[in-house]
C-alpha positions in Angstrom: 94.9 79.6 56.8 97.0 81.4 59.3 98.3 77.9 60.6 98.9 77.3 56.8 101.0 80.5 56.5 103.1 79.5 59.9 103.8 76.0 58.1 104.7 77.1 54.9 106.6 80.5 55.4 108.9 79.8 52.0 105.2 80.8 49.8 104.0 83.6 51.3 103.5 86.5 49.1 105.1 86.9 45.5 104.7 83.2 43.6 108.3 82.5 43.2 108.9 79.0 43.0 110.8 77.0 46.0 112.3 74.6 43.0 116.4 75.9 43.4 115.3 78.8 45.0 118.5 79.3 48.1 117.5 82.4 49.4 113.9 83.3 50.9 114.0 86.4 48.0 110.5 86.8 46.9 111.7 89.7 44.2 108.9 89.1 41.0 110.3 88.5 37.6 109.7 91.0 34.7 106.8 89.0 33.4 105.5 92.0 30.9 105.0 93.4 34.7 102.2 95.6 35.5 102.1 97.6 38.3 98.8 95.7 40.3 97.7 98.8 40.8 97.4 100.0 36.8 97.5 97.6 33.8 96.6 100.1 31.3 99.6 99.4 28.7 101.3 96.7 27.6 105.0 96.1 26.6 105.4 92.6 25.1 108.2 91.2 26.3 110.3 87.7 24.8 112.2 85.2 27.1 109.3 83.6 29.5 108.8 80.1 29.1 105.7 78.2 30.0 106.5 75.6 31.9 102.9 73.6 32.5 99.7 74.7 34.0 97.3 72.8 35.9 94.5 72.7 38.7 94.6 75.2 41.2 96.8 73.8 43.9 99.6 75.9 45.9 97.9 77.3 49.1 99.2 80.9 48.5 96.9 81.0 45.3 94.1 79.8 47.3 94.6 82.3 49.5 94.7 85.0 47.4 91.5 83.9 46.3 89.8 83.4 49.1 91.0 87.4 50.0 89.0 88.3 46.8 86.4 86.1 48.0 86.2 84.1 44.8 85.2 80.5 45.4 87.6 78.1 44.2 84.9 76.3 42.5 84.3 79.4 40.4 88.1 80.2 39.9 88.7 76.8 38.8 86.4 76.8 35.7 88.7 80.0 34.3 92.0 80.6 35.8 94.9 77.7 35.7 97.7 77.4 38.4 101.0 78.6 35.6 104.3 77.7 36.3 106.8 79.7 34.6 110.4 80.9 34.2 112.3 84.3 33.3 115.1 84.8 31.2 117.6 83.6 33.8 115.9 80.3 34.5 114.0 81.1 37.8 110.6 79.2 38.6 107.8 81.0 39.5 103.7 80.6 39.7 100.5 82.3 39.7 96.8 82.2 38.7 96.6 82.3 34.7 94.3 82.6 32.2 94.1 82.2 28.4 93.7 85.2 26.4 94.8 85.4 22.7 97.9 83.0 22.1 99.5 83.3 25.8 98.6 83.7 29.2 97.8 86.6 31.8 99.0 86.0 35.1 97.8 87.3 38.5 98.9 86.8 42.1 98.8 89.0 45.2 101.7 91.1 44.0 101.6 91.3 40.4 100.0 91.0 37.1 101.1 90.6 33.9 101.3 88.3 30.2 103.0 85.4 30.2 103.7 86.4 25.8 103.2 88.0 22.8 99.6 88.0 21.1 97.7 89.2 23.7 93.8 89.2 22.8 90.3 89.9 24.8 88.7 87.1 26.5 85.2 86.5 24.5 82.3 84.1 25.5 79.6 84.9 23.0 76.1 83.8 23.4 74.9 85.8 20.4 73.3 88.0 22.0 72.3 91.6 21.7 73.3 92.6 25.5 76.8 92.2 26.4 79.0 92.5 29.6 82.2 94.0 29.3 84.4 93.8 32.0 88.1 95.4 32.4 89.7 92.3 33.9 89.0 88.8 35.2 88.8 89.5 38.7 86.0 92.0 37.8 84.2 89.2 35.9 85.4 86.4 38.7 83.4 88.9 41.4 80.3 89.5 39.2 80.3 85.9 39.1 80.5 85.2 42.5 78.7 88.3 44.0 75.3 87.2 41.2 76.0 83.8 42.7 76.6 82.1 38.8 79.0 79.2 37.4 78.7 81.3 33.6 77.9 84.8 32.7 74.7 84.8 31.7 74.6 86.6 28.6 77.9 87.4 25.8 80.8 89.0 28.1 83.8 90.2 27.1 86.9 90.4 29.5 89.7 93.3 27.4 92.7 92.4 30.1 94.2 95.8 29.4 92.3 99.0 28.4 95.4 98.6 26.1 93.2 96.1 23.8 90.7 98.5 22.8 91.4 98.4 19.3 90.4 94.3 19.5 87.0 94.9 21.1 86.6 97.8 18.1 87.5 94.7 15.9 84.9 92.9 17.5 82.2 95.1 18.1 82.4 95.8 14.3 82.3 92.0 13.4 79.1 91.8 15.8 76.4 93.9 14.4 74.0 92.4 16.5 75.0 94.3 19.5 72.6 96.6 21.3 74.0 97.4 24.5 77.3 97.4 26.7 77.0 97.0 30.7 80.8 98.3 31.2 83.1 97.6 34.3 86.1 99.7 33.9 88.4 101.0 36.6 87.4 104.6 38.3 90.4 106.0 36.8 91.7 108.0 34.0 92.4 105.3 31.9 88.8 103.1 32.8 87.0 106.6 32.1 88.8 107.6 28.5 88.3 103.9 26.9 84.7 104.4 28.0 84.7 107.5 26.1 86.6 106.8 22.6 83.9 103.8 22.6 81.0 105.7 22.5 82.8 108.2 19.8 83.8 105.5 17.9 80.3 103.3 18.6 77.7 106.5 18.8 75.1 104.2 18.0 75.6 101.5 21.0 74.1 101.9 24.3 77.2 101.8 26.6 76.2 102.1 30.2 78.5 102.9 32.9 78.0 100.2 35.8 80.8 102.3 37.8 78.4 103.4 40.3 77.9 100.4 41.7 81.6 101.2 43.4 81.7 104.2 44.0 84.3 104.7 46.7 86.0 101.6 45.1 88.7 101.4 42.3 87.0 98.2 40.2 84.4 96.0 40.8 86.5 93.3 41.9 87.9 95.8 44.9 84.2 96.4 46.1 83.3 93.0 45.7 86.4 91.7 48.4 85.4 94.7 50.5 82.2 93.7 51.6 
C-alpha cells in the first residue's frame, strides 16, 4: 500500500474527487460534517446531491479500511463506495451506508449524512437479546473481531446518539425485548444516552459492554488497536 500511496498521491487523505479538481486541495465539504472525533448531534443540511454509489473500489477507501482492520469482504456486504457533490458542484467520495432515507458517509477524515431523514440502522431477528452499537465501525469491528459475515442476533446500529428518540420508538414497538449489550462511546455523550435509556426503559436489562475498552474511545478504536 505504501507503493500504492507513492502512485497515486492526488487520493490520499480526505475523499475529494480528482473529476475537475485543479488544485491538490483536499479541504472536506460541509457534508452535515461531524467532527470524526464526536458525532453526537446532527444538523441536517440541504444542497448535497447523490451522485451513484457502487462496490468498494478507490484504493484510499481500502485503505482506510484495512487501518480499521475491517476485511473488505465484510465491508462490502454494508458500506457502498458514495460519490457525491456540495452546493458548489465539487465531487467527492467516501464509504456509505443506508440509514433512514439517505446515506451516512465515513472516510479517514470525516463523517457525516449525505441528507435529511436520518434513521437507526435495524436488522431484526426477533429476538429477545439485542446488540446495540453507536456506529457502524463499532458493529463492522464486532463483526470482524467475532470473526462473522451477520450479527448473530437483532442489532441495532443509532449512527448518532442524536437518534435516541428512534430507538425509544423502536424499543416500544418491540415488546419482546429482554436485554441490550450496548457499545457506546466512553464519553459524556456514549454515557448519558446509556442512562436516559434505562430511565426511560427501567424494565430492560441494558448492559454496559464498555469495559471491554477500557483505555479506548469505542469499540471500533480498540478493535484497530490490537
Amino acid at each position: 500500500m505504501a507503493i500504492l500511496d507513492r502512485l497515486f498521491p492526488e487520493y490520499r487523505g480526505s475523499g475529494r474527487s480528482s473529476r475537475g479538481m485543479n488544485t491538490p486541495n483536499h479541504a472536506v465539504a460541509s457534508v452535515l460534517s461531524l467532527p470524526v472525533s464526536a458525532a453526537t448531534s446532527l444538523k441536517e443540511k440541504e444542497g448535497m446531491r447523490l451522485v451513484q454509489t457502487k462496490d468498494i473500489y478507490r484504493y484510499p477507501l481500502k485503505h482506510y479500511l484495512t487501518e480499521r482492520k475491517i476485511p473488505l469482504e465484510i465491508a462490502g456486504r454494508y458500506l457502498r463506495e458514495v460519490e457525491y457533490q456540495d452546493e458548489q458542484g465539487r465531487d467527492f467520495y467516501a464509504l456509505g451506508w443506508k440509514c433512514g432515507e439517505t446515506y451516512g458517509l465515513r472516510s479517514k477524515s470525516f463523517k457525516g449524512f449525505l441528507g435529511k431523514g436520518i434513521d437507526i440502522t435495524v436488522f431484526d431477528r426477533g429476538n429477545t437479546e439485542v446488540y446495540l452499537f453507536e456506529g457502524i465501525f463499532d458493529f463492522l469491528a464486532y463483526l470482524a473481531h467475532t470473526k462473522r459475515k451477520e450479527p448473530p442476533v437483532t442489532t441495532i446500529i443509532m449512527n448518532s446518539v442524536a437518534m435516541r428518540s428512534k430507538l425509544e420508538a423502536w424499543l416500544r414497538d418491540n415488546s419482546q425485548v429482554q436485554r441490550l449489550n450496548c457499545y457506546f462511546d466512553k464519553d459524556a455523550s456514549g454515557k448519558t444516552c446509556l442512562a436516559k435509556l434505562r430511565e426511560r426503559f427501567p424494565q430492560l436489562d441494558f448492559h454496559d459492554r464498555s469495559d471491554q475498552y477500557p483505555q479506548h474511545k469505542d469499540f471500533a478504536d480498540w478493535f484497530a488497536s490490537r
